[in-house]
C-alpha positions as CSV (number, residue, x, y, z in Angstrom):
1,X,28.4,4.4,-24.2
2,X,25.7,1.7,-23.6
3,X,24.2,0.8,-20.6
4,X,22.6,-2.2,-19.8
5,X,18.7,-1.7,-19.0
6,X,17.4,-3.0,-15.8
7,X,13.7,-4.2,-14.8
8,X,11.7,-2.1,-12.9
9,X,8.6,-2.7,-11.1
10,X,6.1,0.1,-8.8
11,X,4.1,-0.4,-6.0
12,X,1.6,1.7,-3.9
13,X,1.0,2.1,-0.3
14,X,-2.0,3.5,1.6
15,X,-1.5,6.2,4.4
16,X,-5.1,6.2,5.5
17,X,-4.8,8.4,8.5
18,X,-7.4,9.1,11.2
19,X,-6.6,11.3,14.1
20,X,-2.7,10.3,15.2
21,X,-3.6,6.5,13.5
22,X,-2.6,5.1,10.8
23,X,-4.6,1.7,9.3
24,X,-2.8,-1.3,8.9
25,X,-3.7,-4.8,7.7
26,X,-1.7,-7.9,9.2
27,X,-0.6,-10.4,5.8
28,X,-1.4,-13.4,6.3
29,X,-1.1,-16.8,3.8
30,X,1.0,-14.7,1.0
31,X,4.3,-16.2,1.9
32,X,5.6,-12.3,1.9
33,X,6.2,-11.3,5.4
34,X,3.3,-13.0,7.2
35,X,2.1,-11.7,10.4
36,X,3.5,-8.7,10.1
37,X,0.8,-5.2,9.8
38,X,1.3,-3.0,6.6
39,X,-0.2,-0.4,5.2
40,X,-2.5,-1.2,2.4
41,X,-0.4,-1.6,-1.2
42,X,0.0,-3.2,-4.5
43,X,1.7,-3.3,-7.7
44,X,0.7,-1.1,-10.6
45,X,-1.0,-3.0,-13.3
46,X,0.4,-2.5,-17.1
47,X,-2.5,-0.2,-18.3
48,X,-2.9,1.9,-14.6
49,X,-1.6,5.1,-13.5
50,X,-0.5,5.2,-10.0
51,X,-3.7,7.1,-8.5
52,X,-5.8,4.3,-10.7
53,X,-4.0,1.9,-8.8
54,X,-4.4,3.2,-5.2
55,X,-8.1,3.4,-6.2
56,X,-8.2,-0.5,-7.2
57,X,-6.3,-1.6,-4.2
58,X,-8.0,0.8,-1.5
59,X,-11.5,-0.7,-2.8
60,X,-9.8,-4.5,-3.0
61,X,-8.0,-5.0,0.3
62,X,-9.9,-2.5,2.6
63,X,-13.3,-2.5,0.9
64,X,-13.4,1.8,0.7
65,X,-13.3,4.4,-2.0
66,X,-10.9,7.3,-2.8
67,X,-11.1,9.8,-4.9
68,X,-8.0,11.2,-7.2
69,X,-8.4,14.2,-5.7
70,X,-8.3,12.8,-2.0
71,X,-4.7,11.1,-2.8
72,X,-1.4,12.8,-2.0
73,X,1.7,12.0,-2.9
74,X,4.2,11.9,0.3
75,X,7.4,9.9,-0.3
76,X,8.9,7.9,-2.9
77,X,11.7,5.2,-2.7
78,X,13.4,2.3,-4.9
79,X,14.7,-0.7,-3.5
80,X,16.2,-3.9,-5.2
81,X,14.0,-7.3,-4.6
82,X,14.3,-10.3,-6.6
83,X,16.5,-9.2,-9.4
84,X,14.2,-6.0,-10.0
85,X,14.2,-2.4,-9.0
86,X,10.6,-1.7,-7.3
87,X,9.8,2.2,-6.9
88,X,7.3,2.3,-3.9
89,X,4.9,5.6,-4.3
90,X,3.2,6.3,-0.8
91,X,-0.2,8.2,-1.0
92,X,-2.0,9.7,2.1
93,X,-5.1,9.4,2.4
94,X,-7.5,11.7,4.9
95,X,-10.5,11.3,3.3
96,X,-12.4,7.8,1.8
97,X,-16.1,6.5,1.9
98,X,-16.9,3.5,3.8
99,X,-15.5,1.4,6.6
100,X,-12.3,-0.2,6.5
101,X,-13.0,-3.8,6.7
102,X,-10.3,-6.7,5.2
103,X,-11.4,-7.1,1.5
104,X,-9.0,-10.0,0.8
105,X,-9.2,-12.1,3.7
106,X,-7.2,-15.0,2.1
107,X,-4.6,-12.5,2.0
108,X,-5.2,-10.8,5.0
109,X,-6.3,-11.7,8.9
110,X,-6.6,-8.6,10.6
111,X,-7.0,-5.0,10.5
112,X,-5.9,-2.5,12.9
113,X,-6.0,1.4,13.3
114,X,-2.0,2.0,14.9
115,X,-0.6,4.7,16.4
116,X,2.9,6.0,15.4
117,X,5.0,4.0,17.4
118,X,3.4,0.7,16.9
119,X,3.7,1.4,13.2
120,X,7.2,1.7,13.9
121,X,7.6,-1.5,15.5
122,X,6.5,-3.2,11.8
123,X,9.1,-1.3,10.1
């Protein structure tokens, strides 16, 4: 029996955690849920492994640097957007170099250490 294939597409997010707060960036001028904080992420490039990704992203949109071995894998989902299956990966993060400062500020206006509930709210 043959199945039809179906696109898929993977994503990152950043759980950069310090104390009982979690960092946050508010997206702004992306046309994807503007105003609204989220935790660091992007798509995984063609030629990137996940970790490689979070690596790339973490230094792009937040200006710091992880290592591999600081990255842990915490939860994984899929959802269905725009006629593709995205499977989001969700690293925590406790230890980086650097200050978190916005890296892409075309793409981002603010950046905010939140505690649990007001990461809630964004959900």
């Amino acid at each position: 029996m043959h199945k039809d294939r179906h696109l898929t597409r993977s994503a990152i997010y950043l759980i950069l955690q310090q104390g009982d707060k979690t960092l946050c960036i508010r997206r702004h001028n992306t046309g994807y849920r503007d105003g609204e904080y989220t935790l660091p992420a992007g798509h995984v490039e063609a030629d990137e492994t996940f970790t490689e990704t979070c690596i790339r992203e973490a230094k792009e949109e937040i200006c710091v640097i992880i290592k591999e071995t600081d990255l842990k894998l915490v939860h994984v989902m899929q959802r269905y957007e725009e006629d593709v299956y995205v499977t989001d990966y969700y690293f925590m993060v406790r230890q980086w170099e650097g200050e978190p400062v916005i890296g892409e500020p075309d793409r981002a206006d603010d950046i905010a250490w939140l505690a649990p509930e007001g990461v809630a709210k964004q959900a």
